[in-house]
NUFI-314362 format. One record per atom (N, C-alpha, C): y, x, z; residue in one letter. Coordinates in steps of 0.2 Angstrom, whole numbers, plus 2048, in hexadecimal, padded with zeros to 3 digits. Atoms other than C-alpha are relative to their C-alpha. Example, Ala and Ser with C-alpha at 12.3 -4.5 7.8 and 13.67 -1.06 7.14 Angstrom:
// NUFI-314362
7FA804800A;7EA83E827A;806804800A;7FA7FC7FFS;7FB844824S;8057FC803S;
END
This chain:
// NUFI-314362
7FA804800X;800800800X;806804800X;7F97FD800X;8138047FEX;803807806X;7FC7FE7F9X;815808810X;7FC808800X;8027FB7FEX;807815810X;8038067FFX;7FD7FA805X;813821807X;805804804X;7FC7FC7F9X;81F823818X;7FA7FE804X;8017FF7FAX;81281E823X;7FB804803X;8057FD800X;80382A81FX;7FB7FD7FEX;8088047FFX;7F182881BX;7FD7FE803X;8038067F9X;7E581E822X;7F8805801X;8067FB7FEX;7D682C825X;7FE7FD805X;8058047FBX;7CB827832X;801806809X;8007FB7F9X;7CE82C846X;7FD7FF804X;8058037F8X;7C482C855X;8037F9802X;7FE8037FBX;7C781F861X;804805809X;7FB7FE7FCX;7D882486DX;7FF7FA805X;7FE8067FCX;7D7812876X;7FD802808X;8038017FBX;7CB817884X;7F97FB800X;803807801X;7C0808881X;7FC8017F9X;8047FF807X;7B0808874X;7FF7F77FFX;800808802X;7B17F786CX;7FA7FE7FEX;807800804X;7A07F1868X;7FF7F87FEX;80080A802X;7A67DE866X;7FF8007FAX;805802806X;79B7D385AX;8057FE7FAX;7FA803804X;7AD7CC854X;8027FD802X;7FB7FA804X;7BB7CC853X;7FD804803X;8037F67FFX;7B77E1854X;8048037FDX;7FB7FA803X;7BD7F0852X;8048007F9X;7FD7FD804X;7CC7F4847X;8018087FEX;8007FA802X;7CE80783EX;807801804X;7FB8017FAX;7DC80B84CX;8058047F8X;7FC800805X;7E581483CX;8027FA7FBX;7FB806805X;7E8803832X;8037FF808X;7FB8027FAX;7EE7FC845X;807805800X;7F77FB7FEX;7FC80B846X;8037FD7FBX;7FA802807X;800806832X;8037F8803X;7FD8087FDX;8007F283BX;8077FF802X;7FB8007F9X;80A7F6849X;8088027FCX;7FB7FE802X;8177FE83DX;8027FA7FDX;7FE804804X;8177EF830X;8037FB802X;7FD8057FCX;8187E283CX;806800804X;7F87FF801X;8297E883EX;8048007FCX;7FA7FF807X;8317ED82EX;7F88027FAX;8047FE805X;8257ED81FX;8018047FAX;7FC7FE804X;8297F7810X;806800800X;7F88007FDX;83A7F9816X;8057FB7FFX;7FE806804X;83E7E9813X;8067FD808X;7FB8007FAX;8457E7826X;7FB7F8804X;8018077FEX;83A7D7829X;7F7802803X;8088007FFX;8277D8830X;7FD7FD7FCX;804803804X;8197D3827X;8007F8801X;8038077FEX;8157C3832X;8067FC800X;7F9807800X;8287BC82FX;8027FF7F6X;7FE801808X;8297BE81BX;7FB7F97FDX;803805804X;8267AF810X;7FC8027FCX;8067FF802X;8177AD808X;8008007F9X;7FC800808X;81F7AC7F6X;8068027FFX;7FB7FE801X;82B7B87F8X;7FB8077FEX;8007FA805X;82C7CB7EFX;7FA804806X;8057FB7FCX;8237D57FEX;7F97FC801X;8048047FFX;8157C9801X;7FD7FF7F9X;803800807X;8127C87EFX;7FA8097FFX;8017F6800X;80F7DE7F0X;7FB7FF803X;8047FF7FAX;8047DA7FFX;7F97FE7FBX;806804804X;7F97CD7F4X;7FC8047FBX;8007F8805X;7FA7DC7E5X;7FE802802X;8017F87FCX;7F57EA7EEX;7F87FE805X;8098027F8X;7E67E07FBX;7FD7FE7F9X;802801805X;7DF7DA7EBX;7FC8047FBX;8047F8804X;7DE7EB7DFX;7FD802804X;8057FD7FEX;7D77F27ECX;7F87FD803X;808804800X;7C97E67EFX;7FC8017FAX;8037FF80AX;7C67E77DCX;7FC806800X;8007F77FFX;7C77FA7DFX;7F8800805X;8057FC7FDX;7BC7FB7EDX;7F67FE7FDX;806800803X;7AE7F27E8X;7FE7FD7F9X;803801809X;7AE7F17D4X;8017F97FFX;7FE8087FFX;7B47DF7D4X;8038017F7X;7FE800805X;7B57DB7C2X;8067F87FFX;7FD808802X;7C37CE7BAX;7FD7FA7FFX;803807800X;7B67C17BAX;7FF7FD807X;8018037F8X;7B57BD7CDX;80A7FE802X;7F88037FDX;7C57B37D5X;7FD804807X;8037FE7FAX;7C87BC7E6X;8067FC806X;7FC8057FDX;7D07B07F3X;8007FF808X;8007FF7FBX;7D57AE804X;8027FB803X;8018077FBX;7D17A080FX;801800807X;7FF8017F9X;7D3799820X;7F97FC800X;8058037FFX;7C779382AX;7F9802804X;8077FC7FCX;7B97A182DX;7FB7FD7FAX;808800805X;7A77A1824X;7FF7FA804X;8038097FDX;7A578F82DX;8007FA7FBX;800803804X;7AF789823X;7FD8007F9X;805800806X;7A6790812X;7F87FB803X;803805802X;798787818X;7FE7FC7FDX;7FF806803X;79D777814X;8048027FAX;7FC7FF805X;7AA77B807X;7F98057F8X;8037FB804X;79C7877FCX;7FB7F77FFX;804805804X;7907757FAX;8047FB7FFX;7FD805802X;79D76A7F9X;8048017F9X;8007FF807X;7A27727EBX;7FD8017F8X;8047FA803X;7957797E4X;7F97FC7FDX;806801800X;7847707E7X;8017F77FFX;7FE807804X;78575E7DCX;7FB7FB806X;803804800X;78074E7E1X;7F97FF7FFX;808801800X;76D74D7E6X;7FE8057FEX;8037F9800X;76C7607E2X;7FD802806X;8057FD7FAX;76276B7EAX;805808800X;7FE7F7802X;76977E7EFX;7FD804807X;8037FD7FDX;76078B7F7X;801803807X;7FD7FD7FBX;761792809X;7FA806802X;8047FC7FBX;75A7A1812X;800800806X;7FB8007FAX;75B7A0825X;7FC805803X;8007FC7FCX;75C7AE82EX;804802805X;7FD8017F7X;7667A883EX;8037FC800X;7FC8067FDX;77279E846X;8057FF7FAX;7F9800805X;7807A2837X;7FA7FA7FAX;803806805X;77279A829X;8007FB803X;8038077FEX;76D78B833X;8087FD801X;7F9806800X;780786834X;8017FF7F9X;7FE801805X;781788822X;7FC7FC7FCX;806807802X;77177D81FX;8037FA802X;7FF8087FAX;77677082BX;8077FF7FBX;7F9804805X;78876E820X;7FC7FF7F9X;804804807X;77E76E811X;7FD7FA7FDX;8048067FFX;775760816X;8077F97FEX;7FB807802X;785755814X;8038017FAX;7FC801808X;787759801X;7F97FE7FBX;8077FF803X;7747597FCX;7FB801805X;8077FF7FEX;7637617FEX;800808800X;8027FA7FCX;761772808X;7F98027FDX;8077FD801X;75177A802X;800806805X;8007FE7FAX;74C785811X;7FA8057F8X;8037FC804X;745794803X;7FB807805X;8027FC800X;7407A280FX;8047FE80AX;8007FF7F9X;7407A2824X;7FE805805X;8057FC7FCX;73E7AE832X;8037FE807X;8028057F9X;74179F841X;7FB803803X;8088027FDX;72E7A1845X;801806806X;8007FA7FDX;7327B484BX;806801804X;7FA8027FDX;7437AF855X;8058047FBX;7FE7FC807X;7497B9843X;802807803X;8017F8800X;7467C9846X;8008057FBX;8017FE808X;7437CC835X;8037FE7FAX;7FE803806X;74A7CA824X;7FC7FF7FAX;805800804X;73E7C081AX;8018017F9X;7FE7FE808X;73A7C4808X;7FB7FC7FCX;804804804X;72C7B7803X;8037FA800X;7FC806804X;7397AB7FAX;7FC7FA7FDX;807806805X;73079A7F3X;8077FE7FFX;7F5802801X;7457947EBX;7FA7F97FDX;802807802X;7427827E5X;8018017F5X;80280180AX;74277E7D2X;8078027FDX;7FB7FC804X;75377F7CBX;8087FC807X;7FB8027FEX;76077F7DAX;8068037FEX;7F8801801X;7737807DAX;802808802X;7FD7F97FEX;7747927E4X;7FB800805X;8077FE7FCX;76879D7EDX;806801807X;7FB8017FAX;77379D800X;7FC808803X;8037FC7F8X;7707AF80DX;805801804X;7FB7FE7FCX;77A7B5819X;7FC808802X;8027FB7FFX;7787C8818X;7FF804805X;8027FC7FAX;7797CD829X;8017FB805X;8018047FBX;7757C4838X;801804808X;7FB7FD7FAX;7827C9848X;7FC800804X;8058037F9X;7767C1855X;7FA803802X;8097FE801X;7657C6851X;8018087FDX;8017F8801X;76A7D984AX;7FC8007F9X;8057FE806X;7607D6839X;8058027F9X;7FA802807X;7697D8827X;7FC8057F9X;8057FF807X;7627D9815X;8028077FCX;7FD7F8804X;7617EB80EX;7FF8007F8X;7FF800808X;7627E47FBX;8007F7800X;800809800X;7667D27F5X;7F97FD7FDX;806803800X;7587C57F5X;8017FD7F6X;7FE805805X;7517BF7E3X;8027FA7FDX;7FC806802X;75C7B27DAX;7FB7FD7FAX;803804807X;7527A47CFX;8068007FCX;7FB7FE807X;7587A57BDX;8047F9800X;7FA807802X;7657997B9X;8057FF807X;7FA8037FAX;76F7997C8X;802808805X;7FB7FB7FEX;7777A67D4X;801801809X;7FF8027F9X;7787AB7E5X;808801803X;7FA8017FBX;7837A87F4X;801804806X;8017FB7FAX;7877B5802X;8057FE804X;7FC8007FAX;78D7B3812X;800806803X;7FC7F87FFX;7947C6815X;803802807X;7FB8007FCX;79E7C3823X;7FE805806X;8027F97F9X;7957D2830X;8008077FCX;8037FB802X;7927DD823X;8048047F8X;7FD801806X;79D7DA814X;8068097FFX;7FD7F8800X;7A47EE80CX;7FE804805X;8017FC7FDX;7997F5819X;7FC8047FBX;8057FD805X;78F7FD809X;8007FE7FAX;7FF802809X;78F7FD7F5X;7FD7F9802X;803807801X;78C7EB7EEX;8028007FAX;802802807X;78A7E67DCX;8027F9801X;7FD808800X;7957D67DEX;7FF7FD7FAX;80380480AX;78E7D27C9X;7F97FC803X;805804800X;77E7CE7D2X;8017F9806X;8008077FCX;7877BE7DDX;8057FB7FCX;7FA807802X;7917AD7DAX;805802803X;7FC8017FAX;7997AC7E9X;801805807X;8007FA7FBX;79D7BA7F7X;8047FF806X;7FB8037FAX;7A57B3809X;7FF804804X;7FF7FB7F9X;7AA7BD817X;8077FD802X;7FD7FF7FAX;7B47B9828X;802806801X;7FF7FB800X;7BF7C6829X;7FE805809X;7FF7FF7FCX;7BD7C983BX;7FC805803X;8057FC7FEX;7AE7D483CX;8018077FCX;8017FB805X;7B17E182FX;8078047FCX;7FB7FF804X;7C17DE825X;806801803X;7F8803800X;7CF7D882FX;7FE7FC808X;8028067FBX;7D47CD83EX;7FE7FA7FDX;803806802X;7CD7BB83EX;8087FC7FDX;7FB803803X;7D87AE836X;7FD7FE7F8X;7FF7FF804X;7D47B2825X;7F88007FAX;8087FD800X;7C37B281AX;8018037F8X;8007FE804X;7C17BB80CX;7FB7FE7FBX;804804804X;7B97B17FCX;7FE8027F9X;7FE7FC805X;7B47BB7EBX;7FA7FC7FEX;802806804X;7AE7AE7DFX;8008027F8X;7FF800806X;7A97AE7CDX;8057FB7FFX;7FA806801X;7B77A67C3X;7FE7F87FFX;802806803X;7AC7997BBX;7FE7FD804X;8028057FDX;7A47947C9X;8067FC806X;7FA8057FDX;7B47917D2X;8037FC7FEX;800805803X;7B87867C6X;7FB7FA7FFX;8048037FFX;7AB77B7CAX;8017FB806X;7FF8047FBX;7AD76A7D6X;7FB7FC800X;8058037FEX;79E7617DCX;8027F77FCX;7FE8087FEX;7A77507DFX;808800805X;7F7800800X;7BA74B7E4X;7FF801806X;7FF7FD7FAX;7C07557F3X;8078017FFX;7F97FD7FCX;7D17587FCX;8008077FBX;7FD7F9805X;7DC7667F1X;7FD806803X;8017F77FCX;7DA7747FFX;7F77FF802X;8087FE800X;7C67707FFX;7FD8037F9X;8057FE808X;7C37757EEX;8038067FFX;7FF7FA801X;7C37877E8X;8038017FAX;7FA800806X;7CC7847D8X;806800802X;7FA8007FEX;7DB7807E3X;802806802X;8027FD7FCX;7DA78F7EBX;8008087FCX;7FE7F9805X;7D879C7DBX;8037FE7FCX;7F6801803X;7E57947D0X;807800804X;7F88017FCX;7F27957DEX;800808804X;7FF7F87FCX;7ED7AA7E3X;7FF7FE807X;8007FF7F9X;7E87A37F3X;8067FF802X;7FA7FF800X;7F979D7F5X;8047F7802X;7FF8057FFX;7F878A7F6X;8037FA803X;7FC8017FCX;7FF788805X;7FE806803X;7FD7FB7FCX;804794811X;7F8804803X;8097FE7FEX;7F57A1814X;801805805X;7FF7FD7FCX;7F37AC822X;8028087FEX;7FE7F8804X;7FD7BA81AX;7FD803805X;8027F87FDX;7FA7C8829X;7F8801800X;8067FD802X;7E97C6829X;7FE8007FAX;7FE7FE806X;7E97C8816X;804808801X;7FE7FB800X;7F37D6818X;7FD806806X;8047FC7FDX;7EB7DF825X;7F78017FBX;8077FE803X;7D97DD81CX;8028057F9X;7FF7F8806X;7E37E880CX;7FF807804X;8017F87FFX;7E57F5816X;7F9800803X;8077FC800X;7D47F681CX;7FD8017FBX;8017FC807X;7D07F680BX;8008057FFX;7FE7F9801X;7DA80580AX;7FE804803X;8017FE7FAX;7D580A819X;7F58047FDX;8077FF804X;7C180B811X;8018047FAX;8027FF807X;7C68107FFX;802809805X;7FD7F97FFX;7CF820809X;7FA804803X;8037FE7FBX;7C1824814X;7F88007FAX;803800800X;7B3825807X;7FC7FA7FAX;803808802X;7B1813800X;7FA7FD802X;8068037FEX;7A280A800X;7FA806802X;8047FC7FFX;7988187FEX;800803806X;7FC7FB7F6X;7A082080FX;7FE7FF804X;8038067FAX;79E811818X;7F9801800X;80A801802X;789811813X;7FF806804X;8017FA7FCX;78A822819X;7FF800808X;7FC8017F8X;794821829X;7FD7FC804X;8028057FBX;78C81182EX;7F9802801X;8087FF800X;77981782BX;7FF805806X;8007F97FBX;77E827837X;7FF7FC808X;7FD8037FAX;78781C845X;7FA7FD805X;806807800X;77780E844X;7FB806805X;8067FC801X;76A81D845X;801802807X;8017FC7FAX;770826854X;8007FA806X;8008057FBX;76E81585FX;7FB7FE7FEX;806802804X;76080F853X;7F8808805X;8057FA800X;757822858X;7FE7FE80AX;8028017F8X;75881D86DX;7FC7FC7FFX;8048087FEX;75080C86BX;7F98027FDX;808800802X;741814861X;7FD806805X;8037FE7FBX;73F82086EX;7FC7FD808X;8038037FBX;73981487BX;8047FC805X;7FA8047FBX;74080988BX;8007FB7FDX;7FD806805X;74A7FE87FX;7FC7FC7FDX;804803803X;7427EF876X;8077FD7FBX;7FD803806X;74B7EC865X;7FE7F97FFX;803806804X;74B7DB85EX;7FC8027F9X;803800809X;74C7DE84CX;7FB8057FFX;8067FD803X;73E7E4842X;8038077FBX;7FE7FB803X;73F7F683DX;8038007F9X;7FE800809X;7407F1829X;8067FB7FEX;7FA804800X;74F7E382CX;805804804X;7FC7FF7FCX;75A7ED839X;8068007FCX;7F8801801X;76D7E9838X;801809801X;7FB7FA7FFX;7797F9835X;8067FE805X;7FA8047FCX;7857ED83DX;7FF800807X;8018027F5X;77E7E784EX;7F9801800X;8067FF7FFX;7727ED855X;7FE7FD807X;8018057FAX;7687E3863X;7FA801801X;8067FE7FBX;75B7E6872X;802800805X;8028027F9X;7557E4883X;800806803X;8017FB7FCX;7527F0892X;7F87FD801X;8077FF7FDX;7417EE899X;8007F8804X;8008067FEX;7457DF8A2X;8067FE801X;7F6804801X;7577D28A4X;804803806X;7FF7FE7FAX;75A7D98B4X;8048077FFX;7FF7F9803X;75D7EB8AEX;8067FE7FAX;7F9800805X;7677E289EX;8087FF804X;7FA8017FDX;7727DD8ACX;803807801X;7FC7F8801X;7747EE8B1X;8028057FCX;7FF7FB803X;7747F78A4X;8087FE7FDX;7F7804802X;7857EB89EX;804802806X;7FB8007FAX;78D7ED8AFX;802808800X;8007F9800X;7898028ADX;8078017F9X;7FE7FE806X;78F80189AX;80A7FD802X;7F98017FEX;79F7F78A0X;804806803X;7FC7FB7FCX;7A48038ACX;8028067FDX;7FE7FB803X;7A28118A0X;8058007F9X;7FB800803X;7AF80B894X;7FC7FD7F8X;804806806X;7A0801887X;8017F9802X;7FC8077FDX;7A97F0885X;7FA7FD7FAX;803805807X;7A07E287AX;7FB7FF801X;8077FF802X;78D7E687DX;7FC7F8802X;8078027FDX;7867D7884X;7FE7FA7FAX;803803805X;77B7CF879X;8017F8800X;800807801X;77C7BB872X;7FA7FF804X;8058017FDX;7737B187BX;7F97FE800X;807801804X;7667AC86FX;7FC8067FFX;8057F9802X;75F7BE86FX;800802808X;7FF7FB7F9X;7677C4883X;8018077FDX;7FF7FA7FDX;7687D5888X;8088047FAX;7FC7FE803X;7727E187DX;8017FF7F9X;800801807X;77B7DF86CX;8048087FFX;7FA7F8800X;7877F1866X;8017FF7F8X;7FA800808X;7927EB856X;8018057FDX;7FE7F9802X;7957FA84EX;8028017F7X;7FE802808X;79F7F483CX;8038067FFX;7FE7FA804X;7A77FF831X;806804805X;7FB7FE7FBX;7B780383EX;7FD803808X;8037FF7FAX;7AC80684CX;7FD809800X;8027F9802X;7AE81B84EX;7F8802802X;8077FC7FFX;79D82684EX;802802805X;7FF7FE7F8X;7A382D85EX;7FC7FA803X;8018047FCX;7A081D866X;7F7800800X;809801801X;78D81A85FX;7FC806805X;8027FC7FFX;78B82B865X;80080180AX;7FF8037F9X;792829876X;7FC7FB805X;8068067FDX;787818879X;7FA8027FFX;8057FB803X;777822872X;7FD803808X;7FE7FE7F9X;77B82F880X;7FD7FC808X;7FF8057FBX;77D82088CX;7FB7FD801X;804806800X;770816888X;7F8804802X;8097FA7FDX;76082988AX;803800807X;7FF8007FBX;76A82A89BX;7FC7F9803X;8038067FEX;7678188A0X;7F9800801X;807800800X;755819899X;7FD805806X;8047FB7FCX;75182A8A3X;8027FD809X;7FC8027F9X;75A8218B3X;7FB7FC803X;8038077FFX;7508128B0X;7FA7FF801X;804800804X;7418158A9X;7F9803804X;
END
């Protein structure tokens, strides 16, 4: 962006705060887009106005839309044939908004569920159509990300959610798509933590809250044709033609978080890009991944599904999870305690969350073991 030009780079820096962030979301930001924030949200390219007071169809706010935009394109290969669009609402609301657009009258459209985020987005399904439940891993409290797909005959879009915050699993390549139709991602935990082949989806949703950006804001990268597409007669701001004909612009849209998730863009192409992040995050994952396989610990996820994002496990018994939180608090690990559909410990650890940290909690977690154990 403009400003980077007085305000510096955006390179990547420890953690100065005191405090290892390991929350599942909102989570950590890259403390250098925060400094570039702290600046903007005073005077933004020297315009004398902060970001959060400029009109949303005025000259600066146009640059911001420019600028967050190309570098999405840039970061992950994003061709002119996808609209990229920025919503309110959260991945909640894509739920419903993605079959009410999408999945016709008496249609069928595919779903995989692989936790609490799928089964909400079956369950909104259900009030535009017919959910086909293609692939489960319920039976096993989804510990795994299944790969024996049975898809129905000719539905409207194959649905996943590529990583699963709660449960710790997430898909290390996209699931096969029936011909004639196109998948659907729910990205929101994991979205630019690593290359993606955006040619091989429809539709690509993410919350920026985990990865991108603060919450507010969700991030929507849509082929053009199918965004032009409408089921059955909906409200203007439920339809996604309204939406990419107006820039994301149709009424008033949460410019700062928009503008904050540019510079993490930048923030990512500057450190590496996608390829960086894949690096960096496999490093982070591995050195908290490498205690739990040495013993003590009881991982949820199944060694061939494990999340880079969140990782999640037990102590030996609930008693000790309590402790081991009370220990990790004290010692300056904030966020760990797990959902409580899984308990014990979860450790977030998205693209902004420094390798120090993993390496720190690592450390923290063979002590505990050899304390405990």
């Amino acid at each position: 962006m403009t400003a980077s030009a007085t305000q510096g780079t955006l390179t990547s820096a420890e953690n100065t705060r005191g405090k290892h962030n390991f929350s599942a979301g909102p989570a950590v930001l890259p403390e250098a887009v925060i400094r570039r924030v702290q600046q903007d949200i005073w005077d933004i390219d020297g315009s004398g106005i902060g970001i959060m007071e400029h009109s949303h169809r005025g000259p600066v706010v146009d640059g911001v839309w420019e600028r967050t935009e190309a570098a999405c394109r840039k970061l992950a290969n994003i061709s002119d044939d996808y609209a990229i669009m920025y919503l309110q609402g959260g991945a909640s609301t894509q739920f419903s908004m993605i079959p009410a657009n999408l999945l016709p009258e008496g249609g069928t459209a595919d779903y995989i569920n692989t936790g609490a985020w799928s089964q909400k987005a079956i369950k909104e399904a259900k009030l535009y159509g017919t959910p086909h439940l293609a692939a489960s891993s319920e039976d096993s409290n989804f510990d795994h990300i299944p790969t024996d797909l049975k898809c129905s005959d000719k539905p409207a879009y194959l649905h996943f959610t590529s990583n699963n915050t709660i449960f710790g699993t997430e898909f290390s390549d996209e699931p096969a798509c029936p011909e004639g139709t196109f998948l659907v991602c729910d990205a929101s935990s994991d979205i630019f933590s690593k290359p993606i082949d955006v040619s091989k989806y429809g539709v690509i949703y993410a919350g920026a809250q985990k990865n991108l950006g603060p919450s507010g804001v969700t991030l929507v990268i849509m082929r053009k044709d199918i965004a032009e597409r409408c089921e059955r007669t909906l409200p203007s701001m439920g339809m996604y033609k309204t939406h990419a004909e107006n820039d994301s612009r149709y009424n008033t849209p949460p410019v700062f978080g928009v503008y904050v998730m540019g510079v993490v863009f930048e923030w990512i192409l500057e450190n590496g890009g996608l390829k960086g992040m894949a690096i960096r995050n496999a490093a982070k994952a591995q050195a908290i991944y490498d205690v739990l396989d040495a013993g003590f610990y009881k991982p949820h996820a199944k060694t061939g599904s494990r999340s880079m994002m969140n990782i999640t496990f037990n102590c030996p018994s609930d008693d000790l999870n309590k402790v081991f939180l009370k220990e990790a608090q004290a010692n300056s690990f904030d966020g760990l305690k797990g959902h409580r559909s899984v308990g014990g410990i979860r450790a977030s650890v998205y693209n902004a969350f420094p390798a120090a940290g993993c390496q720190a909690l690592a450390q923290f977690m063979r002590d505990f073991a050899q304390k405990n154990g």
